[in-house]
N, C-alpha and C positions, 0 to 999 in steps of 0.2 A: 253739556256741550251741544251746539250744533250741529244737526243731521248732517252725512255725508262730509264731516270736517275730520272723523276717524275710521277708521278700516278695521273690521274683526278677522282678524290673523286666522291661520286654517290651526293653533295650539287651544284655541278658548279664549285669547287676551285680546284686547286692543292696543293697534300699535297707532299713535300720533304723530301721524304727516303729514298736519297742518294744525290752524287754529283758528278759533271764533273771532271774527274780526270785530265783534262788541267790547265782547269782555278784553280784548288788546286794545282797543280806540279807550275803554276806560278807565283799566289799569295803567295805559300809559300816560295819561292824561292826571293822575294823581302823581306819578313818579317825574313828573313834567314841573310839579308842586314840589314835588321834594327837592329835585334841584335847585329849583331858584330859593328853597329856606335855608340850605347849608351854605346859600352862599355864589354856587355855579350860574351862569351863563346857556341857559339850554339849546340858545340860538346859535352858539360855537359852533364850530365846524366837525371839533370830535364828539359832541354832545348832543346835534341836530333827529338822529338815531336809536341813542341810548334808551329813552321812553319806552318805545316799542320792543328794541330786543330784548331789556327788561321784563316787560310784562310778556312776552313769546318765553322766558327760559324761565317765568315761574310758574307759568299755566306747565308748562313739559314738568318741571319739579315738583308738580302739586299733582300729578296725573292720575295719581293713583284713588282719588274720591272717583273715579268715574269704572273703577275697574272692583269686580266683586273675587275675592282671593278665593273665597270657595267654591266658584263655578270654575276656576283656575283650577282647582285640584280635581272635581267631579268631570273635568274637561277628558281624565286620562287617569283613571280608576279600574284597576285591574284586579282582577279575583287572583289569587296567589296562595299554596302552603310554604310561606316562608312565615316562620316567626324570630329570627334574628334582628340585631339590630341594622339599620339602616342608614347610613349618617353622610352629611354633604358638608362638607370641609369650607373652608375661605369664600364664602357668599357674601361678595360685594355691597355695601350696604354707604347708599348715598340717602342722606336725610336732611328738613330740615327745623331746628331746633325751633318749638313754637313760640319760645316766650322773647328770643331777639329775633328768631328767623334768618340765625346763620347757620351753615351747615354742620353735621357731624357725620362722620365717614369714619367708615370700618371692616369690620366681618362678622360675619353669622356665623354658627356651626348648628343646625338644625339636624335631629335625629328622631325616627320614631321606632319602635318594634310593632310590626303587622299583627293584625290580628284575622286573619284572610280576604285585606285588601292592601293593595300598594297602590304607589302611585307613581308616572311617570315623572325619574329622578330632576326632570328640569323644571319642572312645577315649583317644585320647594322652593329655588330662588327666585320666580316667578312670585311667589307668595311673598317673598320677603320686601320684594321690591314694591307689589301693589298696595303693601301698608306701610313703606320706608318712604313714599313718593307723597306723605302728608306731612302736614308739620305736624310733629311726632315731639315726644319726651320720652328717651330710649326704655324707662321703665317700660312704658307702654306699649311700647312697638315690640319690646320682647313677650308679654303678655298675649299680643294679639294674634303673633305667629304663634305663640304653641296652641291657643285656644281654636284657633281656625282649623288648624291640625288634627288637631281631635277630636271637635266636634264633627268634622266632615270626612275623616277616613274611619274614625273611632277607632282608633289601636290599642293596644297594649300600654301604650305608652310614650309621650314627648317630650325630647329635651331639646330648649332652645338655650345658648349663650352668644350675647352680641358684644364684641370690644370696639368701642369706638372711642374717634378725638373729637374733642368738640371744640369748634374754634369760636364761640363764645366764650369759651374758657382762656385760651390760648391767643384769642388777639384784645379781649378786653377784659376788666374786673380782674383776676388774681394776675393773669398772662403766663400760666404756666404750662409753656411748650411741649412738654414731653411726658402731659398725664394723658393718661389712659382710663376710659370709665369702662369696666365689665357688670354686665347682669344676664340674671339667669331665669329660666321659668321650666318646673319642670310638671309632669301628669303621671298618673298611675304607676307602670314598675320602675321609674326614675326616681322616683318619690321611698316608694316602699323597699324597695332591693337595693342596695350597697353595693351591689358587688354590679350589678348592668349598670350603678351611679358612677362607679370610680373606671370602670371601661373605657366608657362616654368619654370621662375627664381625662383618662388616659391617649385614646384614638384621638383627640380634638388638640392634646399637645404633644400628642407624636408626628417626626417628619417626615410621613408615608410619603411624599407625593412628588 
């Protein structure tokens, strides 16, 4: 991106309140192409527009190639004797699906046990977001949040589970409305202990909140 086209926020992230007017003059300029192949009119009146704010809401959707999750978490890295589990419930998860590049939308429930460091609790979804904001295949995006996790606080131990809809599923190919994909990824005592495994699974579908 463009110097001075983002702001580094006082948390460690960049927030985007604006954009590169190349990569919008080019991307809009393909989406300009796609119109007139399906058939539309780009010179229309409601259509004159669309090119650009197109290519504005996928540079925003795509934002997270510019954002590093682990200087996210090293941003607010706290020395702690807590070794319990630690876990963040219903973490908003907009994504979008690489292979049509429609979206899938959902939750996270992200958990780790410390091992004498934590991390400030709004990171986590901070994390999830800056690898949910690529085109993504939910296997992977689950993967990548627990491995960030761990490699960068080193704890005890991570469990990530993501349930999302994916509307490549739901508006074409089978069209079925009302599935639900879950996947999981878990590291050290999720893995090894049963009993901090079925907690997790317990905290994550109970309605504490």
């Amino acid at each position: 991106m463009a110097n001075g086209e983002h702001e580094i926020g006082g948390e460690g992230y960049e927030r985007i309140d604006q954009y590169e007017p190349a990569a919008i003059e080019r991307i809009g300029g393909h989406y300009e192409d796609i119109l007139k192949a399906i058939g539309e009119d780009p010179e229309r009146e409601g259509l004159k527009k669309t090119p650009e704010r197109v290519a504005k809401a996928l540079q925003y959707l795509t934002h997270g190639y510019d954002l590093d999750p682990a200087a996210i978490l090293r941003s607010a890295m706290f020395t702690e004797d807590y070794s319990q589990m630690v876990l963040v419930k219903d973490i908003e998860v907009y994504s979008l699906c690489e292979h049509h590049m429609l979206p899938f939308i959902g939750k996270a429930y992200v958990a780790y046990v410390p091992d004498g460091k934590i991390v400030g609790l709004s990171k986590l979804p901070r994390v999830v977001d800056a690898f949910a904001r690529r085109l993504q295949v939910q296997e992977r995006l689950t993967n990548e949040i627990r491995d960030c996790i761990q490699e960068t606080l080193e704890p005890l131990g991570v469990a990530v589970v993501i349930e999302a809809q994916h509307l490549c599923m739901q508006m074409r190919g089978v069209q079925k409305q009302n599935s639900v994909t879950t996947t999981s990824a878990f590291t050290g005592i999720f893995l090894k202990d049963n009993k901090t495994r079925e907690e997790f699974i317990k905290l994550i579908s109970a309605r504490l909140h």
